[in-house]
N, C-alpha and C positions, 0 to 999 in steps of 0.2 A: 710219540710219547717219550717223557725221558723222568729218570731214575732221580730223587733228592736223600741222600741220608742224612739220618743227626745221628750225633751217639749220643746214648742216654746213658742215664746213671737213677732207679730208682724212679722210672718214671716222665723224669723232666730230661733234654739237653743237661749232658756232659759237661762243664766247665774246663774240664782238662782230657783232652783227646784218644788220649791212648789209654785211660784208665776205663772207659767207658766199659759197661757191664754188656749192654746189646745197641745195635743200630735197628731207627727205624726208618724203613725204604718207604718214600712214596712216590708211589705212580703219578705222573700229573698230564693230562692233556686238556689242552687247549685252556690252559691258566687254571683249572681245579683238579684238584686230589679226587682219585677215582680208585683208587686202593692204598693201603697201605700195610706192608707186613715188619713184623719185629725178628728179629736173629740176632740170638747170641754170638757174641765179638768171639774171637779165637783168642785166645791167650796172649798177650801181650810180647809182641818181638819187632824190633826196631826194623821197621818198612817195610812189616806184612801189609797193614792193611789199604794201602792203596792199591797195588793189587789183588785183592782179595774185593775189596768192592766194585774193581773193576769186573772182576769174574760176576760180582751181581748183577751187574748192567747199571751199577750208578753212572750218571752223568755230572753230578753235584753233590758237595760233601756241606752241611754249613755246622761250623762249630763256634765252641767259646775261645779256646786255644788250642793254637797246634804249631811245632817250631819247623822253621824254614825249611830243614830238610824233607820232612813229611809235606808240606805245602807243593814242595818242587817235584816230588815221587808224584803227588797225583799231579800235576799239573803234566808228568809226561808220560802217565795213562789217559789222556787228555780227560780229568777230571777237573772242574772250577772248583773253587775253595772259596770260601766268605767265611773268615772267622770276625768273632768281635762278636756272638749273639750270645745273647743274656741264657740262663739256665731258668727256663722255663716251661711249659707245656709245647713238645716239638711240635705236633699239629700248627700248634697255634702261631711259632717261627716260619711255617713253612708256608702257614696262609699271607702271612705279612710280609716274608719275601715275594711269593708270589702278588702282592697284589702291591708292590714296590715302598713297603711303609718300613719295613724291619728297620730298626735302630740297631748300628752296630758301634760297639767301643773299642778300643783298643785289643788289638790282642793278648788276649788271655796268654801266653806262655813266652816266653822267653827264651827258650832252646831250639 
């Protein structure tokens, strides 16, 4: 089984990373979503939350933007990172990653 979070804002994927209100975790094995829980993000401080999702058991983070430094913090909680996904229903990012279609754009942030 392994761990995907978004961070959301009101609903949809976060556009900007660190502002995000809650992260949703899903569960996925063997290519489908077999739970998923929502948690409130901790207060925002520069290179809490990769470890902090690491403590969740994420394996995967996918956002709109997130700046190099936080990229490289998870990358050496060995978290993946995929930014560049659109602010839209996370369920719906997380089936079209999983199922190799997700469109991703440039990255959202620049810091």
């Amino acid at each position: 089984m392994k761990k995907i979070a978004v961070p959301t804002v009101q609903g949809i994927l976060c556009p900007h990373f660190g502002h995000c209100e809650s992260f949703r975790i899903y569960e996925v094995e063997e290519n489908s979503i077999v739970n998923v829980e929502e948690i409130k993000a901790p207060p925002h401080q520069p290179g809490l939350l990769p470890k902090w999702l690491a403590e969740k058991g994420a394996d995967e983070v996918i956002a709109g933007g997130m700046g190099q430094r936080a990229i490289n913090l998870f990358e050496s909680n060995q978290i993946k990172v995929t930014v560049g996904a659109a602010a839209k229903d996370p369920k719906e990012v997380v089936e079209e990653y999983l199922n190799g279609t997700l469109q991703v754009q440039a990255n959202a942030c620049d810091h």
